[in-house]
C-alpha positions in Angstrom: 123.8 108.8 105.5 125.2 107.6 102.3 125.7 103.4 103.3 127.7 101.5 100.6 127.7 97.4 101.6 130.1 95.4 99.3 132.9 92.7 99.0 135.6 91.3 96.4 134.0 88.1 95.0 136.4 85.3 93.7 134.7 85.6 90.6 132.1 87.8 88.6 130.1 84.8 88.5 129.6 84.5 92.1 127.4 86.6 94.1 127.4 87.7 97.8 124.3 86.7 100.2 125.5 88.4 103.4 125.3 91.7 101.6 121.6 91.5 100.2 120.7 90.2 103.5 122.4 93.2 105.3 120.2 95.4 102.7 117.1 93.4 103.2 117.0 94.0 107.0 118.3 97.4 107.1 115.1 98.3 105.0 112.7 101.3 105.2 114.6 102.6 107.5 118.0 103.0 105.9 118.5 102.8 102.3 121.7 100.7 101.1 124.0 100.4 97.8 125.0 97.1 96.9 128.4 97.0 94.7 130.6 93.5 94.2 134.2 93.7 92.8 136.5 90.5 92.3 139.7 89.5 93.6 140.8 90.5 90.5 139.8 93.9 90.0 143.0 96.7 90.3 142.6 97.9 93.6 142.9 101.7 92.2 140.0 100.9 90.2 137.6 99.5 93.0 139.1 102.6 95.1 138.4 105.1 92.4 134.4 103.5 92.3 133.7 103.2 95.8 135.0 107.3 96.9 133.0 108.5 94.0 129.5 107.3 95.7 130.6 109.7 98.0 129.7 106.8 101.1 129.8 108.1 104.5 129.9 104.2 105.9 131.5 101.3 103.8 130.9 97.8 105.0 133.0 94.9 103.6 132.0 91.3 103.5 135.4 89.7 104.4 136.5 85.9 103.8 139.7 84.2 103.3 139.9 84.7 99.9 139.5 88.3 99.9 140.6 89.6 103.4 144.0 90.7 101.7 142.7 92.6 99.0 139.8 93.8 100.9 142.2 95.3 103.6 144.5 96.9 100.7 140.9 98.8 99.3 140.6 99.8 103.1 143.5 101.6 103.8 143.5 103.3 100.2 140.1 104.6 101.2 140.9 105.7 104.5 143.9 107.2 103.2 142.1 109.4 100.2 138.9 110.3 103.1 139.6 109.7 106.8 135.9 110.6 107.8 134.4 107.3 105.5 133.4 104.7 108.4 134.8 101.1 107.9 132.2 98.5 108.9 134.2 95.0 108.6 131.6 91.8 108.9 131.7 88.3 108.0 133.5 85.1 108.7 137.0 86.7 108.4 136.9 89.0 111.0 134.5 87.3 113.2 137.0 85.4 115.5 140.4 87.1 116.9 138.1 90.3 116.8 140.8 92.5 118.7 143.6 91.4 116.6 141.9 92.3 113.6 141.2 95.9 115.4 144.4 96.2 116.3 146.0 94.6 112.8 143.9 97.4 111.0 143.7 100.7 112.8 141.4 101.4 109.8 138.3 99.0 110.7 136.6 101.4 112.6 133.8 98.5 113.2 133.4 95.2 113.5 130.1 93.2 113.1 130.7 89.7 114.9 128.9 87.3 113.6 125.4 86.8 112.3 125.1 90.5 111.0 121.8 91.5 110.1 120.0 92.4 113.3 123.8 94.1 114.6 124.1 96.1 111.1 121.1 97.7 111.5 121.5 98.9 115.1 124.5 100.1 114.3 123.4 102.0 111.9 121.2 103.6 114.0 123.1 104.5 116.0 125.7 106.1 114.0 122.4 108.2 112.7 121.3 109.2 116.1 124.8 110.4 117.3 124.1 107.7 119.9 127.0 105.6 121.5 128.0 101.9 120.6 127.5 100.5 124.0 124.2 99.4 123.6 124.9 97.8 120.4 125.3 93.9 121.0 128.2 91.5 118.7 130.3 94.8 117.6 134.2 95.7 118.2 134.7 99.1 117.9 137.0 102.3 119.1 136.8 104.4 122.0 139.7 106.8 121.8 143.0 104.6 121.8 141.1 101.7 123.1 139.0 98.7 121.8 135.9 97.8 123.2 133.9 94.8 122.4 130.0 94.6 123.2 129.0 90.5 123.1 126.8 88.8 120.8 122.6 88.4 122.1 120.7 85.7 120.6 120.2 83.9 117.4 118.3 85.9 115.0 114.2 84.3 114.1 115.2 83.1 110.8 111.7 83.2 109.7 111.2 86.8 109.9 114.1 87.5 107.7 113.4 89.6 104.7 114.1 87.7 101.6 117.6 88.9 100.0 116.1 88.0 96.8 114.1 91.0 95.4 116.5 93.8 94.5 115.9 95.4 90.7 119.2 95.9 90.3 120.1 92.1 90.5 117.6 91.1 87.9 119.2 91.4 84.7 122.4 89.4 86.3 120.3 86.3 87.5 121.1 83.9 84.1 124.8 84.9 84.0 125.8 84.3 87.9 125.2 81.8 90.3 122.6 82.7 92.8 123.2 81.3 96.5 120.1 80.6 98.7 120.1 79.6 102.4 117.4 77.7 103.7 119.0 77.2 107.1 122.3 77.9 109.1 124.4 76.1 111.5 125.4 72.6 111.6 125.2 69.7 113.3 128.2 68.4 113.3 131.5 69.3 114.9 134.1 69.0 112.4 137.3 70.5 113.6 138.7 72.1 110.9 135.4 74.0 110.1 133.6 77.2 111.2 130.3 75.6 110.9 131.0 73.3 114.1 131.7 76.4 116.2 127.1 77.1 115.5 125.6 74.8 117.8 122.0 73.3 116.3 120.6 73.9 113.1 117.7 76.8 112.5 115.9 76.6 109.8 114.1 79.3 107.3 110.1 79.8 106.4 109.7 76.6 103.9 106.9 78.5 102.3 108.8 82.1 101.7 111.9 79.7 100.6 109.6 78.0 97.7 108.3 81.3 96.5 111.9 82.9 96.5 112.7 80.0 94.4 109.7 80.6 91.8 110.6 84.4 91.7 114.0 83.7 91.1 113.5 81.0 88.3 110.5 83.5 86.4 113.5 85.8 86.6 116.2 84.0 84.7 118.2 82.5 87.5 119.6 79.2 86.0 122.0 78.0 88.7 120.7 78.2 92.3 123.2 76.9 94.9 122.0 76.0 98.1 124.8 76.9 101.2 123.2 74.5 104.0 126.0 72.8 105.2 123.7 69.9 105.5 121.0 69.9 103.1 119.8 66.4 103.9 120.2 66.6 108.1 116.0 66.7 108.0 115.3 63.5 105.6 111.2 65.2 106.0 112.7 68.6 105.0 114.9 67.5 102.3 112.2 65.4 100.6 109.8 68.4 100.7 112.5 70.7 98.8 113.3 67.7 96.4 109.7 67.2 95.4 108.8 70.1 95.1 112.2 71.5 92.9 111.0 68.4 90.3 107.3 69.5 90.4 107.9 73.3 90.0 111.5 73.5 87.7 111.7 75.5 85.1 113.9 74.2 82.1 117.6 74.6 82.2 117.9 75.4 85.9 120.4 73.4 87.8 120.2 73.4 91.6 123.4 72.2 94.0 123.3 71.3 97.5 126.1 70.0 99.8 124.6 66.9 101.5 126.2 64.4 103.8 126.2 61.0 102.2 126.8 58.5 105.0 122.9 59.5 106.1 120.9 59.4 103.2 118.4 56.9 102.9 118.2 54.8 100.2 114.8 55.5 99.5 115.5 59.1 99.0 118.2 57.8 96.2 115.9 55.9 94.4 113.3 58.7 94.7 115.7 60.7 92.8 117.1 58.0 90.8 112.7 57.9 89.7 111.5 61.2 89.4 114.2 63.7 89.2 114.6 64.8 85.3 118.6 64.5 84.2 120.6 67.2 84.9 118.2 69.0 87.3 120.3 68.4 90.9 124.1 68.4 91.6 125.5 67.0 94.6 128.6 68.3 96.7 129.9 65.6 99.1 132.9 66.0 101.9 134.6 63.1 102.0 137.9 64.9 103.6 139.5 61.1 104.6 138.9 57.7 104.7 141.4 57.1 107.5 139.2 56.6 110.4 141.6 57.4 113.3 141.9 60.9 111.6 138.0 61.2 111.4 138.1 60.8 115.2 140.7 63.0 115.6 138.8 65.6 113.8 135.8 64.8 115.7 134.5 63.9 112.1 131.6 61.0 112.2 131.3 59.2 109.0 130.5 55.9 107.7 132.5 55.4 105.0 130.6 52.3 103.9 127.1 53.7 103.9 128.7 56.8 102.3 129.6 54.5 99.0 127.0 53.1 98.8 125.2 56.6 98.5 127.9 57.6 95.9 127.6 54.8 93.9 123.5 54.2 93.6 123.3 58.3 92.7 126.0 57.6 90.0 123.9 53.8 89.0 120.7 56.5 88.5 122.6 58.3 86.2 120.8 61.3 87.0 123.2 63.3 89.1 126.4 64.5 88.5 128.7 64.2 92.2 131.1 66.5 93.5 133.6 64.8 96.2 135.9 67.1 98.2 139.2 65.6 100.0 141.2 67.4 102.3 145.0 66.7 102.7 146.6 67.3 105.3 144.3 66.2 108.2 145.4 65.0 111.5 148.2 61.8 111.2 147.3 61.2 107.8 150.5 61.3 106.3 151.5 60.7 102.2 150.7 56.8 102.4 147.1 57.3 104.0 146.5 60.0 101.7 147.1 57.9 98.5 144.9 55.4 100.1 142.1 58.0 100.9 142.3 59.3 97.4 142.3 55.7 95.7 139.6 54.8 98.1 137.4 57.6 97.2 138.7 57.8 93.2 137.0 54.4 93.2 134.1 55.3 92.8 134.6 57.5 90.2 132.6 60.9 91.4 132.3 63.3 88.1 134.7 66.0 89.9 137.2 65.4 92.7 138.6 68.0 94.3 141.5 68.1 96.3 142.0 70.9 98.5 144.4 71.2 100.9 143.9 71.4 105.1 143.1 75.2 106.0 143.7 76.5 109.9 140.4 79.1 109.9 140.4 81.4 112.7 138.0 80.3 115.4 138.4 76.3 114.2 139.3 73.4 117.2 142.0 72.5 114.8 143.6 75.7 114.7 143.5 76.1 118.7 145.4 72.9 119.0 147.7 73.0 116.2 150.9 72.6 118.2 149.6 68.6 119.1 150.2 68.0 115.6 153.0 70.4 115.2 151.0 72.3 112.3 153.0 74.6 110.3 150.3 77.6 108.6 151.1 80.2 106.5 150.7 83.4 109.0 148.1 85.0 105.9 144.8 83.8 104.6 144.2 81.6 103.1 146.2 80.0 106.8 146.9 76.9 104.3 149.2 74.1 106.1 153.2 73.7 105.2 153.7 70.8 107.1 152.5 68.8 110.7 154.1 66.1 112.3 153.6 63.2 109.6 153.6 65.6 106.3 156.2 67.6 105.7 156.4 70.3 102.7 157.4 68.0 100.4 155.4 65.9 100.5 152.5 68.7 100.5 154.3 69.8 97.2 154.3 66.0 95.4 150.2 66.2 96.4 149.4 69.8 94.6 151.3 68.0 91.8 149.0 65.3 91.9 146.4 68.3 92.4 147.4 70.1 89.0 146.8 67.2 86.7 143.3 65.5 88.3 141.8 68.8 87.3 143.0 69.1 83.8 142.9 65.1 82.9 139.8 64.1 85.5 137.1 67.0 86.3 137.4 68.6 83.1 136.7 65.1 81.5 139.0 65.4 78.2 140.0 62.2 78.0 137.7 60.0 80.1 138.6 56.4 78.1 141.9 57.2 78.2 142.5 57.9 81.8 140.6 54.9 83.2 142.5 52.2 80.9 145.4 54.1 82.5 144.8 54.0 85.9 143.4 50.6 85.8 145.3 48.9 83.8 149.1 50.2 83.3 149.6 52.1 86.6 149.1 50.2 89.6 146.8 52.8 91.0 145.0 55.9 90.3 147.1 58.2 92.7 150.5 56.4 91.1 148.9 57.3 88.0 148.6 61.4 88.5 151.3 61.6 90.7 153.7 60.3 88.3 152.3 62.2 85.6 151.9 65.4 87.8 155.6 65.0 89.1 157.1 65.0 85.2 154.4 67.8 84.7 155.7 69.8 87.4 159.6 69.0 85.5 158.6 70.5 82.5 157.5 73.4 83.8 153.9 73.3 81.9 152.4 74.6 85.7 153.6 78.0 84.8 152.4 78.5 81.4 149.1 78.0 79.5 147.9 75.3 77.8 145.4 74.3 74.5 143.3 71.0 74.4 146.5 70.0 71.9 148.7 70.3 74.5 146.8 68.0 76.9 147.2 65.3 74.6 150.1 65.6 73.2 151.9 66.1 76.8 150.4 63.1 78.1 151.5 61.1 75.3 155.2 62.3 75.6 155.1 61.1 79.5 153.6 57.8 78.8 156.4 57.4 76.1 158.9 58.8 78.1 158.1 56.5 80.7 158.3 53.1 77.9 154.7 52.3 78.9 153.4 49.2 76.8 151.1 49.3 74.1 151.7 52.9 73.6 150.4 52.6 69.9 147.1 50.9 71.7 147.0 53.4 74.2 147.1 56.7 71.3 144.5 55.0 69.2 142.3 55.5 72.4 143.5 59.1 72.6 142.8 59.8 69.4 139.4 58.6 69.8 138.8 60.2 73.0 139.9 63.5 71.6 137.6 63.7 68.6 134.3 61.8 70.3 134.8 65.9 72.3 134.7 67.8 69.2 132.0 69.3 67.6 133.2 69.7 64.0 135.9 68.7 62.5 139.7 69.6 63.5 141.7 71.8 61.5 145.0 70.0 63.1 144.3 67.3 65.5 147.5 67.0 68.2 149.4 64.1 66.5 150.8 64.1 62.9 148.4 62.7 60.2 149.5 59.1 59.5 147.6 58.9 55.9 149.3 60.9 52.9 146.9 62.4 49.9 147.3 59.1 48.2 146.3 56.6 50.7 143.7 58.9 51.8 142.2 59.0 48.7 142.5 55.5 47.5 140.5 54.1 51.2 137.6 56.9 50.3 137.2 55.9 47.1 137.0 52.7 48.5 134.2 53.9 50.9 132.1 55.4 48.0 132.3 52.1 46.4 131.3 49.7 49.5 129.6 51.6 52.0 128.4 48.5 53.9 131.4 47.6 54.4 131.3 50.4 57.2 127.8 48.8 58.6 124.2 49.7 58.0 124.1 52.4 60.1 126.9 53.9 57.4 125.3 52.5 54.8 121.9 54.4 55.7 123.0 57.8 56.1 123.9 57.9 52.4 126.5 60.4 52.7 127.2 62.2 49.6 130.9 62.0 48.2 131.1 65.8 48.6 130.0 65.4 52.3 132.8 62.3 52.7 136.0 64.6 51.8 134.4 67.7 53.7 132.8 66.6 56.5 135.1 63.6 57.9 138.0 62.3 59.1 140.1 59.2 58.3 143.0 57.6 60.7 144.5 53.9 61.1 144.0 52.8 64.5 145.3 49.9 66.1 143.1 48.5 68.3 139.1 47.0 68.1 137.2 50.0 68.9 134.0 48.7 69.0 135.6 46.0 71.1 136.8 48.2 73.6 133.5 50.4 73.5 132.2 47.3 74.7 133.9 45.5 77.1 137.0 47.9 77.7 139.4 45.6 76.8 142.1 46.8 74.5 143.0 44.2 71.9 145.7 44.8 68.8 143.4 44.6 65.9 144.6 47.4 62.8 142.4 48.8 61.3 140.7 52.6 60.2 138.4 54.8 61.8 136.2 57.0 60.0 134.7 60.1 61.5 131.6 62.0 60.2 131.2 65.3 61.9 127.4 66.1 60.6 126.9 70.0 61.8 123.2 69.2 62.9 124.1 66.5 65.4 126.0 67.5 68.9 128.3 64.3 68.5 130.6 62.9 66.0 129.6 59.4 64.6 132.2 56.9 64.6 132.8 54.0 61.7 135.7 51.3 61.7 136.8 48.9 59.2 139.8 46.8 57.5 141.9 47.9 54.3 140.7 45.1 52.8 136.9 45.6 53.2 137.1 48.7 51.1 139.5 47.1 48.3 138.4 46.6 44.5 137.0 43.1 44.1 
């Protein structure tokens, strides 16, 4: 049998575990092709691929993201060669197992399900001629019916092949992400999420984990995400992994885990906060809401205290960059306990915040109960919310506004000076902040078309004067600065209009060349050459203290000039200030 196991990634950088895992454990005995597409592939194209491998069986690795497109491949295929098997596994398709057989007369199979152990037996019995009814966790057809064998037990994690070893993966490891489980299941029983529905949490051979990680790194991997929902449940097991990841790194390789903050030691902090080199570890953290009654609702235990106080001594150590994940749209969290759960949370300044937005997953406690909170869902994947009994749709839209600009103006960290004198001292909060500005985004229509690192600024400066926000001239000195402490070399056209003409210009350099040390010794000691001056720098009036607000962050009116010196062999621009009148003739 020709077996063809693949899926539609989000991305080309992502890569599909279920699939190598499938492979792994289907081994000597049955020999499988691995192929990945994304999203945004043309369907005709992935078609065109996959029916000229000439597969007699095609499973798909389906998930919300890619269950539409998946199912458009799938009817194509069956369409162009009736006789190709459809195998359909993964989270997806795992609950509401007869709809999805009766949805799509083309699944001919469906894996429920932890996969690898069922994959394997059905192959074999697809190459024996034998029937399906010995075959525990599949859906399959039997004439115009749909029969359904149940699930056995949980799969010995420890004798699981590793997923890791494939030829045809190594000369991908240093461009994609590569996604490593060390255990599944949860132990928690958040209602919104699949993981809950797992009871316990099993864990994989430490030893065959640590030398998949050394194989891996010799190989060129250089970002290794970790799926555990909970990578620090075991404080023993975690500490192990953590230790060992700083003794045995390789340079450049980042590794991410999702942890739960509210139960995390202190000790393990500073141990990181000690040992772990800069850079090394990245931490994803659900927050979801700070509105405890919703927590409860959710079935959600968290301690939103403890959980700050993990947040904030990571970020103190200055060693870890934090991910923090909200979810609106939770149970009676309406608009004004949202903006209080996102200023709550923005607080503590996490280096990316995402806001997602509440998701009714097949299988979930939420979903099964949705009419106590009068949920509204789209009827599709990704089965996102459209309104409940305290939030309706427009109050979902004003949030995705809010949504749109935190990404561009926060997590992509463009303007990081800028935004935190805004939201701390002109707006009265951080959510008034990007929902105002997201709301006039939304107005303009810039969520429809593209945008340059220009256009950030120079949109951002037409709301603020728009608005008649004080100190605007204070406030784009700190924009200007903000946007050339990012650049590398100097800007052909920064986003606002030179202030200096040729003349001025001149005269202050001339000035320069004749009193450097009126620029400060550090000026004064890089003896820049005259030629390197007018090549290699920028000049602009500013009107505020710079190294003042460097300082202290206090903005206070003080005109003066800012000189730039973009040196090609340095990463970072070097900034120098000073008064018209230092630089004048005697």
């Amino acid at each position: 049998m020709n077996i063809v196991l693949t899926t539609l990634n989000a991305k080309y950088i992502h890569t599909n575990l279920a699939i190598r895992y499938l492979k792994a454990y289907a081994q000597p005995e049955f020999d499988v092709n691995l192929v990945e597409y994304t999203i945004k592939d043309p369907v005709i194209n992935i078609v065109s691929d996959l029916i000229q491998k000439q597969p007699d069986i095609i499973g798909f690795s389906c998930y919300i993201w890619n269950i539409e497109e998946s199912i458009k491949v799938i009817k194509m295929i069956k369409k162009i060669n009736p006789d190709i098997k459809i195998v359909a596994g993964g989270p997806e398709v795992t609950y509401d197992v007869l709809d999805w057989m009766k949805e799509v007369p083309e699944f001919d199979f469906i894996v429920i399900g932890e996969g690898e152990q069922t994959f394997k037996q059905l192959l074999s019995a697809m190459a024996s001629g034998a029937g399906f009814t010995e075959v525990p966790g599949i859906a399959y057809r039997k004439g115009d019916s749909i029969s359904m064998n149940p699930q056995q037990n949980k799969l010995d994690l420890k004798e699981l092949p590793s997923p890791y070893r494939f030829d045809e993966d190594l000369p991908h490891l240093s461009k994609r992400v590569t996604y490593l489980e060390t255990s599944r299941g949860c132990p928690f029983s958040c209602q919104f999420c699949l993981s809950s529905i797992e009871v316990g949490v099993r864990y994989f051979d430490r030893e065959k984990i640590k030398e998949d990680i050394r194989y891996l790194m010799a190989n060129g991997a250089k970002t290794i995400k970790f799926v555990d929902r909970t990578f620090n449940i075991s404080r023993s097991y975690a500490m192990e992994m953590f230790r060992f990841l700083i003794d045995e790194h390789l340079p450049g390789t980042v590794f991410q885990f999702e942890i739960t903050a509210d139960i995390m030691r202190p000790e393990v902090i500073q141990f990181l906060n000690d040992e772990a080199p800069a850079g090394l570890f990245r931490f994803e953290i659900g927050v979801q809401s700070t509105n405890d009654y919703t927590n409860e609702l959710v079935m959600r235990k968290q301690n939103f205290d403890k959980l700050k106080r993990t947040v904030t001594m990571v970020k103190d150590g200055g060693k870890i960059d934090q991910h923090l994940d909200l979810i609106a749209g939770l149970p009676e969290e309406d608009y004004q306990s949202f903006k209080k759960t996102f200023n709550d949370v923005f607080a503590m300044r996490p280096e990316e915040l995402q806001l997602g937005f509440l998701k009714m997953l097949r299988g979930t406690g939420l979903r099964l109960r949705a009419e106590q909170h009068d949920y509204v869902y789209m009827d599709h994947s990704p089965y996102e919310i459209l309104g409940n009994n305290v939030l309706d749709f427009n109050d979902i839209i004003k949030i995705k506004q809010v949504e749109d600009v935190l990404e561009k103006y926060w997590n992509d960290h463009r303007m990081d000076r800028t935004v935190e004198y805004l939201v701390t001292k002109v707006f009265p909060s951080p959510f008034d902040f990007f929902q105002d500005f997201g709301s006039y985004w939304e107005t303009k229509g810039w969520s429809r078309i593209g945008h340059q690192l220009e256009d950030l600024f120079k949109r951002l400066y037409n709301f603020l004067r728009e608005k008649g926000v004080e100190n605007l001239d204070s406030i784009e000195s700190l924009m200007k600065y903000d946007y050339l402490a990012s650049m590398k070399h100097k800007p052909r056209k920064p986003w606002w209009e030179l202030s200096l003409d040729k003349q001025d210009r001149s005269e202050l350099y001339r000035g320069i060349i004749q009193k450097p040390a009126a620029l400060g010794n550090q000026y004064s000691e890089m003896n820049i050459s005259e030629k390197d001056l007018y090549k290699h720098t920028l000049l602009e009036d500013i009107t505020i203290d710079l190294v003042k607000f460097m300082e202290d962050g206090e903005i206070e009116h003080s005109p003066s000039y800012m000189l730039v010196y973009f040196d090609s062999k340095l990463n970072t621009p070097q900034f120098f200030t000073f008064k018209m009148e230092d630089v004048k003739p005697a």
